[in-house]
N, C-alpha and C positions, 0 to 999 in steps of 0.2 A: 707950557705945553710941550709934548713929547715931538720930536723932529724927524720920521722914521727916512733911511734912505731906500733906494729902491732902482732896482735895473728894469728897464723899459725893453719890450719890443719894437724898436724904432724901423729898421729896414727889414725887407722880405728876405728871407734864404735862399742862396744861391751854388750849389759846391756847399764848401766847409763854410761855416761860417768864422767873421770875425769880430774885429771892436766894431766895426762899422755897423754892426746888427743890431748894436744894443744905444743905451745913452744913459746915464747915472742922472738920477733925478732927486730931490726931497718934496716928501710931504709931511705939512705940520700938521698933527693929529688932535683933535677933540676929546672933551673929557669923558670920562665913560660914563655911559648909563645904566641901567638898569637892566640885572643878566648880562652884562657885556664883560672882558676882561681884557689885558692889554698884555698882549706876548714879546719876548723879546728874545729874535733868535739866536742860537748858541751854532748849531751844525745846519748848515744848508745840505738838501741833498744835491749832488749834482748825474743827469742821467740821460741817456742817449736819445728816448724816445721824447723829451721835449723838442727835438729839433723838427719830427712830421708833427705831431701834436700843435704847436704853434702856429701850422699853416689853419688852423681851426680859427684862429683868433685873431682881429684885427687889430693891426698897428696903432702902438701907443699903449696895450697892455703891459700888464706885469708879467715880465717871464714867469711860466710855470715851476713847480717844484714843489717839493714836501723840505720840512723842517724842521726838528727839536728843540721845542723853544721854552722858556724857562717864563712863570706868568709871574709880572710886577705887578702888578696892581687886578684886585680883581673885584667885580659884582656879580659873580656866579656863582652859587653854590657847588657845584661840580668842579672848579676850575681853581683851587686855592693858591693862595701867593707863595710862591717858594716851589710850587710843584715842575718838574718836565712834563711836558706833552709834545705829542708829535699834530701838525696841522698843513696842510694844505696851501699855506698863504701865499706861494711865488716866493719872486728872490729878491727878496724885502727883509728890511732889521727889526722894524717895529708892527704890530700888528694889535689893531684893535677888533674885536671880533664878537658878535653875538651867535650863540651855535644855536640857541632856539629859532630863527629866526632865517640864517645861510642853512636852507636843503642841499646841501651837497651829496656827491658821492660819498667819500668820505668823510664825516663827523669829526673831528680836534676832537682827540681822547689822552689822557694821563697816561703817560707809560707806566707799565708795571714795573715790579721791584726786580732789577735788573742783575741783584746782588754786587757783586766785582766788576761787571762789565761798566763800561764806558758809557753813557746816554747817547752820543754819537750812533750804534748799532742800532737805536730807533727810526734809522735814515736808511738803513741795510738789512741785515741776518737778523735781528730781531724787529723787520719794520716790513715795508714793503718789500723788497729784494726777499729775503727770507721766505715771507709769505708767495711771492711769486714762484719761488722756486720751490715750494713745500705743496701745496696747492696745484698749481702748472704742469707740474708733473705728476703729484703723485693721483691723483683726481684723472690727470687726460691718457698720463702714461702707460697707469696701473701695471709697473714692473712688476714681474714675477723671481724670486729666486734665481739665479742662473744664467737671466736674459741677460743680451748684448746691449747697453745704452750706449748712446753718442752725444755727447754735448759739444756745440760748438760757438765759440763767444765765452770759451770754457774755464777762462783767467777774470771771468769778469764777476759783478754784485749777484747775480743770479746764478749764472750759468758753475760759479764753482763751491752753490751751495748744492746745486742741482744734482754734482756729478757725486759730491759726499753722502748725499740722501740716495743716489742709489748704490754706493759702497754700503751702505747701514742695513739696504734692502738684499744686499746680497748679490747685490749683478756685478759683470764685470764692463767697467768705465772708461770710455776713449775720449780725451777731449782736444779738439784744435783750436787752437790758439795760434795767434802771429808771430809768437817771438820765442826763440833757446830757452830767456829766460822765464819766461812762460811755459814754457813744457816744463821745466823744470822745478816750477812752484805746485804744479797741479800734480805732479807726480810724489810731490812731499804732501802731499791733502790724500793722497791716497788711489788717487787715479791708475789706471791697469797700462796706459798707453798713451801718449800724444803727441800731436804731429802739427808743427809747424808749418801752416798751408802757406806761408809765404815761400819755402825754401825747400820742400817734399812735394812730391807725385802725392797729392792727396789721393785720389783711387787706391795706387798700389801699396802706399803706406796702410789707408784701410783694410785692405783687403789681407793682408800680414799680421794686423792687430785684429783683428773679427773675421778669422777664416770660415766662419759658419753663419757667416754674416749679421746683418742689425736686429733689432728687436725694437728698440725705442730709439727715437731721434727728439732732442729736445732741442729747436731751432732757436736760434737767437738773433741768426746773421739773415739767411736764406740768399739768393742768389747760384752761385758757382757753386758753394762748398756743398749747399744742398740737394742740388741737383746730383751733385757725386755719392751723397750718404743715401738718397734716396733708392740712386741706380743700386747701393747693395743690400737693400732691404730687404726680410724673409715674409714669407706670407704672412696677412694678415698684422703685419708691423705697424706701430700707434707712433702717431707725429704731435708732439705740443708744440705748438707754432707761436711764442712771446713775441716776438721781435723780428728786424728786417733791416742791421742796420749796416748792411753791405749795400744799401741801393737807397739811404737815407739822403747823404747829398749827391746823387743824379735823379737823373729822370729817363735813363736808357736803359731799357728791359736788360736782362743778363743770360737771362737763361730760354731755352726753348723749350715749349709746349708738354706739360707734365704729366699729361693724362694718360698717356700711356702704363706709365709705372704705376698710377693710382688704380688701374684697371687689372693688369695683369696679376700683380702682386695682392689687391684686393686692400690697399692698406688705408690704414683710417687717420684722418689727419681733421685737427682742432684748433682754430685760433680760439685765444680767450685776453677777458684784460680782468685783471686780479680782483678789479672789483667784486667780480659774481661773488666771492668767498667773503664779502664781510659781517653775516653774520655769523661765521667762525673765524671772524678776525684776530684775536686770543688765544685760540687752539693753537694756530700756528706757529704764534714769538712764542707762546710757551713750548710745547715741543721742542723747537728750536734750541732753545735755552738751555731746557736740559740736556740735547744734545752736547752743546756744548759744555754745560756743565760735568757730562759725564767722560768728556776729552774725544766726541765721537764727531765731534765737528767744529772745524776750524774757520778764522775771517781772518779776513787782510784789509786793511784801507789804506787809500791813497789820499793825505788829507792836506789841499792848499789853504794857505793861513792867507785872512784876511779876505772882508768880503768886494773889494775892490778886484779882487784875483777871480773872481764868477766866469767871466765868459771868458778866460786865460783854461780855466778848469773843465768849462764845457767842451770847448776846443779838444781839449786832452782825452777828455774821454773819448769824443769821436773818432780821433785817432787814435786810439788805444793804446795810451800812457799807463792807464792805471793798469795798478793790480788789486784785486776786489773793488769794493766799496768807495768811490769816487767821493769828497765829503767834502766842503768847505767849513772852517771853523772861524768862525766871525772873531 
């Protein structure tokens, strides 16, 4: 019998999390049955918003995560042995799984034909990150030609497919980022402008790159920096609101009362979670692909070996180690 390992949600979150969070466990798995198939993962995703997300779930779960996992053994017609698919299972190595059966959100579905790329970007630019940022934006943003976007979280799985999709749409792109060498990777993706809020007058730096001010803001982080791209916003300016992970580990408000600028300015702002889009789940990695295929969009990952190294990696993203695409490869 198959012996899958697997990282547990062991203690609550407090601040950053650490090893303390977690606890490395085994289970020995059952033979399959009927429609069932047995996955074995290849690339873990690793991603910021498991760390609110988990406050949903009680202690002694399997951390959350999406996966590209490679199917050993199979009794599902849909699911053949030797294929990739991307699934839902947490941060686990073996997975037995009936899809008729698990009503999920998301469905285990076979990746498509990826050509030259890596199966790893079924975790990112051709998975969900991709779709978040294809979707997220172009669905809440609806950029036009010539407008002003702002990404910020703009070095990261989403947010620096976000700012290339609105380079393709023709805007011009400002994205902040924490780090020199972070400005300096998004400006080689094609970005118009970026600024360092660790070490810039974010206002005044804005205010120098988008003298005509914002049009689209595509939030990632929210808190501080938001509160400042908001304050230069032009009428009628669209907010896609992903994320919030400047305020993930505290619990102290950061900014004061936003209604004003929502009033005055008149501007329209949208949380979403990428789900809504999965019946044009497809559209999206395709697009994408050929984006990229046609050199009009670029990925980066940051990929830790070994799946002992998981919450070494989760850590990392929260603090904002990577560049793109956060990945464990088992």
């Amino acid at each position: 019998m198959a012996v899958a390992k697997k990282w547990i949600y062991a203690k609550p979150f407090s601040g950053l999390p650490s090893y303390d969070n977690f606890r490395l466990e085994e289970e020995t798995l059952g033979e399959l049955k009927d429609k069932e198939f047995l996955a074995e993962a290849v690339f873990l995703s690793v991603d910021p918003g498991a760390r609110p997300y988990m406050r949903l779930y009680p202690l002694g779960s399997v951390m959350m995560g999406g996966q590209v996992a490679k199917v050993i053994e199979s009794k599902h017609p849909d699911f053949p042995v030797g294929s990739f698919i991307h699934g839902r299972f947490g941060w686990r190595t073996l997975t037995v799984f009936a899809p008729d059966e698990n009503h999920t959100i998301e469905r285990p579905y076979v990746l498509p034909d990826f050509g030259n790329e890596s199966p790893s970007l079924g975790t990112g630019v051709l998975g969900i990150s991709g779709n978040t940022a294809y979707f997220g934006f172009l669905e809440i943003c609806k950029p036009k030609e010539g407008e002003t976007v702002v990404v910020s979280g703009a070095a990261g799985a989403v947010g620096s497919v976000v700012g290339q999709i609105a380079k393709i749409k023709g805007c011009r792109v400002i994205g902040i980022v924490g780090t020199d060498e972070k400005c300096e990777w998004i400006r080689s993706l094609g970005f118009d402008a970026a600024i360092n809020y660790k070490t810039a007058n974010i206002a005044t730096e804005l205010k120098k790159a988008a003298p005509k001010g914002v049009d689209c803001y595509f939030d990632n982080v929210g808190g501080t920096i938001t509160e400042i791209v908001r304050g230069q916003m032009n009428l009628f300016g669209r907010i896609s609101v992903c994320g919030s992970i400047s305020s993930y580990n505290s619990e102290k408000a950061q900014v004061i009362d936003p209604q004003r600028d929502y009033v005055w300015k008149q501007l329209y702002q949208e949380g979403f979670v990428v789900w809504r889009w999965m019946d044009r789940w497809l559209e999206g990695i395709q697009q994408n692909l050929e984006w990229i295929q046609e050199g009009k969009l670029k990925h980066k990952e940051t990929i830790t070996e070994g799946f002992e190294n998981l919450p070494k990696a989760f850590v990392g993203v929260l603090t904002g180690e990577n560049l793109g695409k956060a990945v464990v490869k088992v």
